[in-house]
C-alpha positions in Angstrom: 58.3 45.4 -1.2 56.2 44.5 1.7 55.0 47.3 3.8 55.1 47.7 7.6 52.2 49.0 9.4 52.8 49.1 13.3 49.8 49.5 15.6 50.1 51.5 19.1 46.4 52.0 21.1 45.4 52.0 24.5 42.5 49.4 23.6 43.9 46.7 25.9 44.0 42.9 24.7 40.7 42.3 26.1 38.1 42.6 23.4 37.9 43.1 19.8 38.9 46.4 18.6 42.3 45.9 17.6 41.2 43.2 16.0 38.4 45.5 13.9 41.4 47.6 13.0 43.8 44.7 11.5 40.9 43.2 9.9 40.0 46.9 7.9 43.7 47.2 6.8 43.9 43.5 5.3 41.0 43.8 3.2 42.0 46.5 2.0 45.8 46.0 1.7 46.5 42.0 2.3 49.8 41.8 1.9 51.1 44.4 4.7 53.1 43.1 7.4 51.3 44.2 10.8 53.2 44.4 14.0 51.6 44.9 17.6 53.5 47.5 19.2 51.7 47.6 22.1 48.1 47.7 23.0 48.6 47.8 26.8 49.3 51.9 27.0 47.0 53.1 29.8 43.3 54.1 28.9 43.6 58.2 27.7 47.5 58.4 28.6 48.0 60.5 25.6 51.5 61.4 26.5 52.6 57.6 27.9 51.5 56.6 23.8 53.4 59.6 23.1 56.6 58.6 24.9 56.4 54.7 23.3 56.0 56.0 19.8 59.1 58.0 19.7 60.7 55.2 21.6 60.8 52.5 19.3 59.5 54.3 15.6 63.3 54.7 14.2 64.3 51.6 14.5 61.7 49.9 11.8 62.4 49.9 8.3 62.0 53.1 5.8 58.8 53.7 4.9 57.1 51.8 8.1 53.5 53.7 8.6 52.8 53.9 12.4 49.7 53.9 13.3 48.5 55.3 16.8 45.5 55.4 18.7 45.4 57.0 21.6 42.2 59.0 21.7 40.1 60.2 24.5 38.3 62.8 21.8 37.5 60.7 19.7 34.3 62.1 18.2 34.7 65.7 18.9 36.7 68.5 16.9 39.8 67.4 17.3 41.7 66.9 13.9 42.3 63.1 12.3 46.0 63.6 10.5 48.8 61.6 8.6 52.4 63.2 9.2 55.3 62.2 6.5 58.9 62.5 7.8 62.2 61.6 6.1 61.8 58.3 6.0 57.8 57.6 8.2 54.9 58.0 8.1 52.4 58.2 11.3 48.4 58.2 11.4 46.4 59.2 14.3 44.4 61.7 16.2 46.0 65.3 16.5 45.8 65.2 20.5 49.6 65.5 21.0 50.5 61.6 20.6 52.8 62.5 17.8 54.3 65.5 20.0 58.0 63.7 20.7 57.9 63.1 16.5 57.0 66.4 16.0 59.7 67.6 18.1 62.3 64.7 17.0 61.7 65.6 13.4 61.3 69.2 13.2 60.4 68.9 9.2 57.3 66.8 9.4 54.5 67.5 6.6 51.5 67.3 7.8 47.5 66.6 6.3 44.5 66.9 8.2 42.3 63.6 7.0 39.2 64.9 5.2 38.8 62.7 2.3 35.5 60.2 3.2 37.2 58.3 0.0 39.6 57.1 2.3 37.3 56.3 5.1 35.1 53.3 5.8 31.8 54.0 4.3 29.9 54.2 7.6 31.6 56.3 10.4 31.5 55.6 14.0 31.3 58.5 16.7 33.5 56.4 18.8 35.9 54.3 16.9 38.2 56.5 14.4 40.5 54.0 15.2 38.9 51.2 13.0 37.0 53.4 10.2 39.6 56.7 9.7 42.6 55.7 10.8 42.5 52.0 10.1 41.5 52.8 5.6 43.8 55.7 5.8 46.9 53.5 6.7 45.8 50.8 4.6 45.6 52.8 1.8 49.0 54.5 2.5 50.3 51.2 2.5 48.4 50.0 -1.0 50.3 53.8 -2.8 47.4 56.0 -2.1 48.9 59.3 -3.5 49.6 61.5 0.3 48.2 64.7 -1.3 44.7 63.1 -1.5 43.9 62.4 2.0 43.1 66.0 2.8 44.9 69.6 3.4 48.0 71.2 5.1 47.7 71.4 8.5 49.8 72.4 11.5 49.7 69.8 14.3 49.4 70.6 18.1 52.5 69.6 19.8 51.6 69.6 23.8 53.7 71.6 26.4 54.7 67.9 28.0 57.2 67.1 25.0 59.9 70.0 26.6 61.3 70.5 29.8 61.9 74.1 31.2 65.0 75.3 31.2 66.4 77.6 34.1 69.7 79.1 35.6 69.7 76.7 38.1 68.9 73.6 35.7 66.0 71.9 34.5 62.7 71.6 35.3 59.8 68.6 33.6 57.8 66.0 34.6 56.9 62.3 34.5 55.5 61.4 30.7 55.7 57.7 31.6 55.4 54.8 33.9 57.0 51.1 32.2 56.3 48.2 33.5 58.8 47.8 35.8 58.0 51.0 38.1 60.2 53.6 36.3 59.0 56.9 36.1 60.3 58.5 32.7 60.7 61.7 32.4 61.0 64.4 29.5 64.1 65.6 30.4 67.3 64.4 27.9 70.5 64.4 28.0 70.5 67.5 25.6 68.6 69.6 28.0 71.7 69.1 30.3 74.5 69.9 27.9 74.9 73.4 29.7 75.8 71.5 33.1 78.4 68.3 32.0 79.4 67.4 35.5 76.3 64.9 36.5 77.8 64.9 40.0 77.1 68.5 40.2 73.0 68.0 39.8 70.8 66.8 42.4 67.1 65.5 41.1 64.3 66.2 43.1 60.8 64.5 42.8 57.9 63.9 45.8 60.5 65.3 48.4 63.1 62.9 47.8 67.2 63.9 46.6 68.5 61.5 44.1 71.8 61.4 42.8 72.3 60.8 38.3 73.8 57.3 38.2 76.0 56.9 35.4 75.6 53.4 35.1 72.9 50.8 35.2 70.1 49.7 37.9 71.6 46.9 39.6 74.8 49.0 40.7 72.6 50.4 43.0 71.3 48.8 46.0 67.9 47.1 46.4 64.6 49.4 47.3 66.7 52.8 47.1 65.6 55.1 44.3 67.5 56.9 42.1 68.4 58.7 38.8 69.5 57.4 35.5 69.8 57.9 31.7 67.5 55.2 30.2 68.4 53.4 26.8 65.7 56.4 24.9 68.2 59.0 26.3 65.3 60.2 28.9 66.3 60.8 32.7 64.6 58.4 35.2 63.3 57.9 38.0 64.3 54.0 39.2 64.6 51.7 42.2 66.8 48.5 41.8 64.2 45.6 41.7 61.6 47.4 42.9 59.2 50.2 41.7 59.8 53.9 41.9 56.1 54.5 41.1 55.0 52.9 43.9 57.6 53.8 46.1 57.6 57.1 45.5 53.5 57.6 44.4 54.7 59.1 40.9 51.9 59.3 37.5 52.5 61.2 34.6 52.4 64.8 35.3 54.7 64.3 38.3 57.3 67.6 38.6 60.9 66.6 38.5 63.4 69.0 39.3 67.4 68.9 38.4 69.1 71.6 40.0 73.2 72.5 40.0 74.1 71.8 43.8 77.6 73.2 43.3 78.2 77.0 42.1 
């Protein structure tokens, strides 16, 4: 069977180092099926790449190796690492971009990558992305035994991935802008099971009230922002045909605040 090797970076579709990286996992493994996740995740946004992983990884095939590069350390101390779930498994740096895996699949094995068998033969400083993580996924893919990349290591899962829970309701922040203006957040649906009337909550961000809308964008009028449950279960912050980010000057990092407005 064919295996799937998906690629998430922040390298842009500008120059060539995507295409280093496909180019090390087909000579290597040539008959993996690569797919372009995205490329387009904002330069160093570890936690944007972190949100878009756990977005769209459960919905490939068993056995899909995601591969993600998002990697402002590259070079430095920071761990390389392969994670095996259930059913995935996911190469990258150990920065926190596989923080929402870690916490979606609480039984993750991990291995730090140490094995230089695995590598390309000459290292670069500044691109793990083409000569670590590039051969390690390639040789996932061609049945590389997982015990040989390296040893057991506990990842680092950043304090972003969880909101904050309090008497009053829930308190998190802005892990992700899309590409239509909407400011996701890292607040689900489960961190409100404690308070099941929406119409109870008020969310707070940048001064502004906004009500939970329990439907979809274009109930709303035009330019006025709002709440809603997106299709990845998150809260967001939205404006019917126009941009919340820009209306309302959000980035990741950005403190939103749902509060009970009814005792």
């Amino acid at each position: 069977m064919t295996k799937v090797v998906t690629l998430l970076t922040d390298f842009g579709l500008e120059d060539g180092y995507v295409a280093c990286m496909k180019g090390v996992i087909l000579s290597i493994a040539p008959h993996v099926h690569l797919v372009d996740a995205s490329h387009l995740i904002p330069a160093q946004a570890i936690c944007s790449g972190a949100f878009v992983l756990s977005s769209f990884y459960s919905f490939f095939p068993p056995d899909t190796i995601h591969l993600a590069v998002v990697d402002p350390g590259v070079g430095t101390s920071r761990k390389a690492i392969v994670l095996r779930s259930s059913q995935y498994t996911f190469v990258g740096p150990d920065n926190g971009l596989f923080s929402f895996i870690l916490k979606n699949e609480p039984k993750c094995k991990c291995r730090a990558l140490e094995n230089p068998a695995h590598f390309r033969s000459s290292v670069s400083m500044t691109f793990h992305g083409r000569d670590i993580f590039a051969p390690v996924a390639a040789h996932l893919a061609a049945g590389a035994p997982w015990e040989d990349f390296g040893p057991p290591h506990d990842p680092y899962v950043a304090e972003w991935v969880s909101a904050r829970h309090t008497p009053m309701g829930v308190s998190g922040e802005i892990v992700h802008l899309d590409r239509f203006g909407n400011g996701i957040t890292n607040i689900t649906r489960q961190d409100l099971e404690n308070f099941p009337e929406e119409r109870d909550l008020s969310t707070s961000v940048r001064g502004w009230s906004l009500s939970i809308v329990p439907g979809t964008y274009a109930q709303m009028e035009k330019d006025r922002p709002f709440a809603l449950w997106g299709s990845s279960d998150h809260l967001e912050i939205a404006c019917n045909q126009g941009s919340a980010a820009r209306m309302l000057e959000l980035s990741p990092g950005t403190p939103v605040h749902v509060r009970k407005t009814r005792r």
